[in-house]
PyMOL commands that place a pseudoatom at each C-alpha (Angstrom):
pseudoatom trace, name=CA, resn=UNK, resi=1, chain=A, elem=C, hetatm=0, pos=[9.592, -15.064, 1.632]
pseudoatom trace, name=CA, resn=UNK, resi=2, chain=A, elem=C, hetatm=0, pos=[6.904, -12.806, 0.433]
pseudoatom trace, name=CA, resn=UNK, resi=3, chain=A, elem=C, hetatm=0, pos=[7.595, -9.332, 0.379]
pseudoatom trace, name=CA, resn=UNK, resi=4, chain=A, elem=C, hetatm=0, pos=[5.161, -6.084, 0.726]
pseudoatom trace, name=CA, resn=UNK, resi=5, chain=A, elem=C, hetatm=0, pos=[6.460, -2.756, -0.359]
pseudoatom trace, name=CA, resn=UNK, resi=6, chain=A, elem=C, hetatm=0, pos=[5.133, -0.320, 2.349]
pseudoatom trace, name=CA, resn=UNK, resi=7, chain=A, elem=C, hetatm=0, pos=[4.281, 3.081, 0.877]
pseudoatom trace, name=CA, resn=UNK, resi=8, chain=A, elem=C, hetatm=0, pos=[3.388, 6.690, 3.879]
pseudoatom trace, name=CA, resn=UNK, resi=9, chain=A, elem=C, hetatm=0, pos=[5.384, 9.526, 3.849]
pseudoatom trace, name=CA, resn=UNK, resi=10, chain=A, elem=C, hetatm=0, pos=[5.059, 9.070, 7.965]
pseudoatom trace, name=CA, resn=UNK, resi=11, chain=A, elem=C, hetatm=0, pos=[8.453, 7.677, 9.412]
pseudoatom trace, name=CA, resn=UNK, resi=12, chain=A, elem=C, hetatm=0, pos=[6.273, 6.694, 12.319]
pseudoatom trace, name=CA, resn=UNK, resi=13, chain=A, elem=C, hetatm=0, pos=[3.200, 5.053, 10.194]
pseudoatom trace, name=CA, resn=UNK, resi=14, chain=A, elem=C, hetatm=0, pos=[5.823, 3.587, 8.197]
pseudoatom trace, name=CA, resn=UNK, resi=15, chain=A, elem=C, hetatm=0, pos=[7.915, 1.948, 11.397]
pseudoatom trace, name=CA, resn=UNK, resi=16, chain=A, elem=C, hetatm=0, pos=[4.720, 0.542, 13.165]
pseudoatom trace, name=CA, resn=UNK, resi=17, chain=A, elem=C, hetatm=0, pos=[3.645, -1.490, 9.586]
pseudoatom trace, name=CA, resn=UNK, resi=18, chain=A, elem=C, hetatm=0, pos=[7.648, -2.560, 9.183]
pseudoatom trace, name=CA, resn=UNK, resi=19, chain=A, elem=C, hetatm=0, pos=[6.742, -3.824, 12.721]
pseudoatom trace, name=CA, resn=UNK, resi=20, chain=A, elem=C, hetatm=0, pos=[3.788, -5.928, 12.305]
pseudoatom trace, name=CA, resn=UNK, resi=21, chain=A, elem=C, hetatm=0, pos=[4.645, -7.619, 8.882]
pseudoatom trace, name=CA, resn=UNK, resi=22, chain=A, elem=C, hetatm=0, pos=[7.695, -7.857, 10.582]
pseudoatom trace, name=CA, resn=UNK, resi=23, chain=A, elem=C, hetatm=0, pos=[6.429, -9.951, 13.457]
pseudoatom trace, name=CA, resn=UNK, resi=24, chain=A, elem=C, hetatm=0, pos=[4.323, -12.194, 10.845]
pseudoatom trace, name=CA, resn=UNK, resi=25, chain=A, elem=C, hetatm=0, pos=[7.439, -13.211, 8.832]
pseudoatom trace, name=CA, resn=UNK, resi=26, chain=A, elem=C, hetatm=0, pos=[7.160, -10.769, 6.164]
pseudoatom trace, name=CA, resn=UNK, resi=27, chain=A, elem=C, hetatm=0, pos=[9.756, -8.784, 4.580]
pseudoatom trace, name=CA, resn=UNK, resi=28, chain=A, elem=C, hetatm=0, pos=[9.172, -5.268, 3.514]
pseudoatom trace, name=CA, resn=UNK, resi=29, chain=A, elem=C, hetatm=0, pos=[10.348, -2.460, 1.620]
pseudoatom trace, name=CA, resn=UNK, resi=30, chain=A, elem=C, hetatm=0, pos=[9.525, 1.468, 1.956]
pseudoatom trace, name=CA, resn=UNK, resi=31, chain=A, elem=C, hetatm=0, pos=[8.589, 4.502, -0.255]
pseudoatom trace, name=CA, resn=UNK, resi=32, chain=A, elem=C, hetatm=0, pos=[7.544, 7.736, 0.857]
pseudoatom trace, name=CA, resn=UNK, resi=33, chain=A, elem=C, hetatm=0, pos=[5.765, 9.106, -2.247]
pseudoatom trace, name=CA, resn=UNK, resi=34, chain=A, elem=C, hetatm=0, pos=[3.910, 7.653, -4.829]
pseudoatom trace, name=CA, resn=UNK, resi=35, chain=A, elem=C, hetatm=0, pos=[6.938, 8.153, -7.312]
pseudoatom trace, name=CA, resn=UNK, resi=36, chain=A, elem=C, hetatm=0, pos=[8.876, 6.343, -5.211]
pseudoatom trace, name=CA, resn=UNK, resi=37, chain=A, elem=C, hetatm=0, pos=[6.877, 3.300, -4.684]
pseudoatom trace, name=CA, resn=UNK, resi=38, chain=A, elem=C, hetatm=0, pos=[6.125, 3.270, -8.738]
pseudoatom trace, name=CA, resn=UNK, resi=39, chain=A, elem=C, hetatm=0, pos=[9.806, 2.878, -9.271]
pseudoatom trace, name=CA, resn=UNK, resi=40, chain=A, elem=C, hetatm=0, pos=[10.096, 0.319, -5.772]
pseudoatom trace, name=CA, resn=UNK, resi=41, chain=A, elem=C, hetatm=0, pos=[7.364, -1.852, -7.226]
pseudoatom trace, name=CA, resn=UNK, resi=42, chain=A, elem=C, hetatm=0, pos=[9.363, -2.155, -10.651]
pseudoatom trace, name=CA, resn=UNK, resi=43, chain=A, elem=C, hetatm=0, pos=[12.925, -3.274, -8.712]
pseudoatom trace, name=CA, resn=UNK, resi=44, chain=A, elem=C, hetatm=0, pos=[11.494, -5.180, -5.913]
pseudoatom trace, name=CA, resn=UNK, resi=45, chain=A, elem=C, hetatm=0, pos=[7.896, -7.420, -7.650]
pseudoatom trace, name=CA, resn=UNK, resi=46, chain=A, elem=C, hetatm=0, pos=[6.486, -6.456, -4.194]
pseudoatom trace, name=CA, resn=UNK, resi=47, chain=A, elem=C, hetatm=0, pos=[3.776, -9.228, -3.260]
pseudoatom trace, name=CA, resn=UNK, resi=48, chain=A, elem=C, hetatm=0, pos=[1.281, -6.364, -2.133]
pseudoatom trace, name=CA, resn=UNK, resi=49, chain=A, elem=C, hetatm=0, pos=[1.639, -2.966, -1.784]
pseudoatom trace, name=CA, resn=UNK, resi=50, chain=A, elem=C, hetatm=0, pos=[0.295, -0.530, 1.378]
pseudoatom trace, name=CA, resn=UNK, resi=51, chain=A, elem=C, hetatm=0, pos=[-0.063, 2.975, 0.604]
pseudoatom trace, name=CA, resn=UNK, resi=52, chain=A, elem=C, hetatm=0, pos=[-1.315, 5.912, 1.994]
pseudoatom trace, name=CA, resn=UNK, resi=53, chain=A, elem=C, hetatm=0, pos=[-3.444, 7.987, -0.078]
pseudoatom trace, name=CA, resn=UNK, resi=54, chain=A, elem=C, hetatm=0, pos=[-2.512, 12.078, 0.909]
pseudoatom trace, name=CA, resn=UNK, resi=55, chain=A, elem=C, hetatm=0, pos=[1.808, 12.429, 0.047]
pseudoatom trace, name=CA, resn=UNK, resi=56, chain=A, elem=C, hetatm=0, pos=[3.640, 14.724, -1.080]
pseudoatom trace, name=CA, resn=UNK, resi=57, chain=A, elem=C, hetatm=0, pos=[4.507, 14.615, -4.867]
pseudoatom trace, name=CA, resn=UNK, resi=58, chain=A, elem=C, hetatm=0, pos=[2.444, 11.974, -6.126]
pseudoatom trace, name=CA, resn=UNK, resi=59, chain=A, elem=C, hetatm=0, pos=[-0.454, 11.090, -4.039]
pseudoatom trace, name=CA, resn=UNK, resi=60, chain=A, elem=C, hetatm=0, pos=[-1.364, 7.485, -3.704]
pseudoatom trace, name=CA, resn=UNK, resi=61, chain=A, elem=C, hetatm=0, pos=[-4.359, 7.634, -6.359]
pseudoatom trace, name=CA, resn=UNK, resi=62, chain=A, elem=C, hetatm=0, pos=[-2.127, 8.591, -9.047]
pseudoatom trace, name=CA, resn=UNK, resi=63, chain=A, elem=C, hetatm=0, pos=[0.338, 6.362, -7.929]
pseudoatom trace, name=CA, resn=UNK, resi=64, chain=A, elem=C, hetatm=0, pos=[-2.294, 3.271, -8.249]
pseudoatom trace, name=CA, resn=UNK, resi=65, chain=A, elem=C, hetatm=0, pos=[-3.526, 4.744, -11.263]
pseudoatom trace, name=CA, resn=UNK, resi=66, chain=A, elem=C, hetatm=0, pos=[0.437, 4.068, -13.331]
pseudoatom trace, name=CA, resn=UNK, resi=67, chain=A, elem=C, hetatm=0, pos=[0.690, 0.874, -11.442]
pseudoatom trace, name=CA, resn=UNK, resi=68, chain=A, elem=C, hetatm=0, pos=[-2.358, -0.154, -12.979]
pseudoatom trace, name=CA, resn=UNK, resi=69, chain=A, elem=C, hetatm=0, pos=[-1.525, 1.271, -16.582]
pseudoatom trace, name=CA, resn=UNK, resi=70, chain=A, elem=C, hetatm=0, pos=[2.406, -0.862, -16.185]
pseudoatom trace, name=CA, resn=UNK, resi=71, chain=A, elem=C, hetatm=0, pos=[2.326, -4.651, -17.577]
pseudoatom trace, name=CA, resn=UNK, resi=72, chain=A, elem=C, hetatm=0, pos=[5.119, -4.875, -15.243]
pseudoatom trace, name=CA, resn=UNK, resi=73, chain=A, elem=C, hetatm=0, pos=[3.215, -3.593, -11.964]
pseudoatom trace, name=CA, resn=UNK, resi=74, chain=A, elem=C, hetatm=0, pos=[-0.860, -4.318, -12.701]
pseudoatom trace, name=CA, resn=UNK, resi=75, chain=A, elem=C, hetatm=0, pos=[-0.915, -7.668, -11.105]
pseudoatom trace, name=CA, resn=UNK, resi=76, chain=A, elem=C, hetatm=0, pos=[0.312, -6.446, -7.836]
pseudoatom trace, name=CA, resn=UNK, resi=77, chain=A, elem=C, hetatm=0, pos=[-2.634, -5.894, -5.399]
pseudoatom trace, name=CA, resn=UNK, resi=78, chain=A, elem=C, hetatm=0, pos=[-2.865, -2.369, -4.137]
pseudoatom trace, name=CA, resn=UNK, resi=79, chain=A, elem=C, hetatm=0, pos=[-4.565, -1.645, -0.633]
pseudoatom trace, name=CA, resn=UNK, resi=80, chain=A, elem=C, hetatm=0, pos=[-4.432, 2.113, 0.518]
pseudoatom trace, name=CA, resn=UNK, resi=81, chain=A, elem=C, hetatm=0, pos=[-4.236, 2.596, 4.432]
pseudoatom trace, name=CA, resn=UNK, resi=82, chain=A, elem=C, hetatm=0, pos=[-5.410, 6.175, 5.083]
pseudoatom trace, name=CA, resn=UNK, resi=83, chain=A, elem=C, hetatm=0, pos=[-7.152, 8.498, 7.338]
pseudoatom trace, name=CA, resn=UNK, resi=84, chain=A, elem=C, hetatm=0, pos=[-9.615, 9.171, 3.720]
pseudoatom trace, name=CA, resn=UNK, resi=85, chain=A, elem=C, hetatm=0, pos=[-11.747, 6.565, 5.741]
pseudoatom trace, name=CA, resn=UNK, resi=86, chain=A, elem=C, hetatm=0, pos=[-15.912, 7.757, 4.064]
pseudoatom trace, name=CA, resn=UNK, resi=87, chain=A, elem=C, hetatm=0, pos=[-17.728, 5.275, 1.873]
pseudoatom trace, name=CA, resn=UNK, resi=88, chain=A, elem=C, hetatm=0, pos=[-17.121, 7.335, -1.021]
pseudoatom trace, name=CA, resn=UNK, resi=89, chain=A, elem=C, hetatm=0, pos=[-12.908, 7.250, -0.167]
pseudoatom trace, name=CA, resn=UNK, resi=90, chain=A, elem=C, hetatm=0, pos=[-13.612, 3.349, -0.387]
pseudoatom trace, name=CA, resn=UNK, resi=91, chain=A, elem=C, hetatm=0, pos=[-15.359, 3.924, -3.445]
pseudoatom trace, name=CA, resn=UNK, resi=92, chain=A, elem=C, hetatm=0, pos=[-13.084, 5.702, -5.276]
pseudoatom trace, name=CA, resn=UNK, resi=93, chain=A, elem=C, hetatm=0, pos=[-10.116, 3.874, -4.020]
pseudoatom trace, name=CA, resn=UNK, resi=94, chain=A, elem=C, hetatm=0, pos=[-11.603, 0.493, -6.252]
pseudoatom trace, name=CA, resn=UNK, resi=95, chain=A, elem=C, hetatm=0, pos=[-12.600, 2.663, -9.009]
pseudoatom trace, name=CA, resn=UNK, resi=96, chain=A, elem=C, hetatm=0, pos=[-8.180, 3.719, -9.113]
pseudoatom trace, name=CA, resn=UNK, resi=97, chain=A, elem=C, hetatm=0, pos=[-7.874, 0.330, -9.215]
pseudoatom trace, name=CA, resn=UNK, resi=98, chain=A, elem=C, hetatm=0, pos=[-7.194, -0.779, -5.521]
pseudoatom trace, name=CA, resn=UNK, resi=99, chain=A, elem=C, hetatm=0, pos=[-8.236, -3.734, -3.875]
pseudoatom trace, name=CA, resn=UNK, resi=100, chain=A, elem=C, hetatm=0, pos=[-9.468, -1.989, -0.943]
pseudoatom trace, name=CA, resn=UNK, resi=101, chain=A, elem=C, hetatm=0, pos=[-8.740, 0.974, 1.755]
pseudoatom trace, name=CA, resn=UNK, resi=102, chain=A, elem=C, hetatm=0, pos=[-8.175, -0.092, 5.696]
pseudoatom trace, name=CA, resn=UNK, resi=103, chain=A, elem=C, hetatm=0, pos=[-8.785, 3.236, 7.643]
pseudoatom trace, name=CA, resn=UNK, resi=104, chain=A, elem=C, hetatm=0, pos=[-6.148, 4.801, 10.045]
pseudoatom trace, name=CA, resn=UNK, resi=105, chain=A, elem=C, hetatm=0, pos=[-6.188, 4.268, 13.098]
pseudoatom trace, name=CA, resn=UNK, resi=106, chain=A, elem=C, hetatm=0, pos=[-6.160, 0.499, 12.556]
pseudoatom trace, name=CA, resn=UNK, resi=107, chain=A, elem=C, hetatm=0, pos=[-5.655, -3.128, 14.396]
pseudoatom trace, name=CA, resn=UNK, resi=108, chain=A, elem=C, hetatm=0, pos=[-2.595, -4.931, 13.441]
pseudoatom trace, name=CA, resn=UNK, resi=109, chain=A, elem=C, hetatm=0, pos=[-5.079, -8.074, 12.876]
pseudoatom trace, name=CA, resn=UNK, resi=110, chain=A, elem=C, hetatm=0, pos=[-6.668, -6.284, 10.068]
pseudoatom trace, name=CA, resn=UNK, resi=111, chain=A, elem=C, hetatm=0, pos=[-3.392, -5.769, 8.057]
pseudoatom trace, name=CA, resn=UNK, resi=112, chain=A, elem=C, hetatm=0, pos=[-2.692, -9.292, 8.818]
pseudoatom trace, name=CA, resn=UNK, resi=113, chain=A, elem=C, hetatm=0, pos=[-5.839, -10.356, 7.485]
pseudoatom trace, name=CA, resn=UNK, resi=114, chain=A, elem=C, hetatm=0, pos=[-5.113, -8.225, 4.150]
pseudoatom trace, name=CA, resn=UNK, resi=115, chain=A, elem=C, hetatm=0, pos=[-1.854, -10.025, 4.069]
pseudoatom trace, name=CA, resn=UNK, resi=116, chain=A, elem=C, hetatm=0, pos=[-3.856, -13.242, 4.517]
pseudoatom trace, name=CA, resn=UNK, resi=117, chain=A, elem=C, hetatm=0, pos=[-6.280, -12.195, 1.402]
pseudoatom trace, name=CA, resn=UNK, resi=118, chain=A, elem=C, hetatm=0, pos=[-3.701, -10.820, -1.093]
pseudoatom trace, name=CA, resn=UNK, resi=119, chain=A, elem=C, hetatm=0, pos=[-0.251, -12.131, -0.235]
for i in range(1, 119): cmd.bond("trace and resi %d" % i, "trace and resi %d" % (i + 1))
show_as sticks, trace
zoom trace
């Protein structure tokens, strides 16, 4: 089963994605920083990893950043889910090394269609 590791310091945002991957036969794990999900995506070899971009101790930028710098962690895809949602957020979310940004408020078919691309 492929796994996602599911990064928002929102227990709400963080319930309705555990939802939908849920429902599509996913399993996921949670962080709620960006230091958090660096040491998740270590332990658990996540498939993909969600993550919001504004948190509280590392922000999801600098968090991409060190995944991207890790042999252990620079394979796994990163795609930030955010209210940042301007060209220039989408921008600089590739040039941190993400695959892409899906802007809050969102469908549940477009995180199953990310799931679809990097998964």
């Amino acid at each position: 089963m492929s796994k996602v590791l599911i990064v928002d310091d929102s227990p709400a945002e963080l319930a309705n994605l555990r939802s939908i991957l849920s429902d599509a036969g996913w399993h996921s794990v949670t962080a709620t920083n960006g230091a958090d999900a660096v040491a998740k995506a270590v332990s658990e070899k996540p498939t993909l990893i969600l993550m919001d971009i504004i948190m509280p101790d590392m922000d999801g930028y600098e968090a991409c950043r060190t995944l991207q710098k890790s042999a252990e962690t620079k394979a796994i895809p990163v795609v930030f889910i955010s209210s940042k949602n301007q060209k220039a957020d989408h921008m600089w979310a590739k040039m941190q090394g993400a695959k892409g940004l899906i802007g809050k408020p969102y469908e549940a078919s477009v995180i199953l269609d990310t799931l679809k691309a990097y998964g």
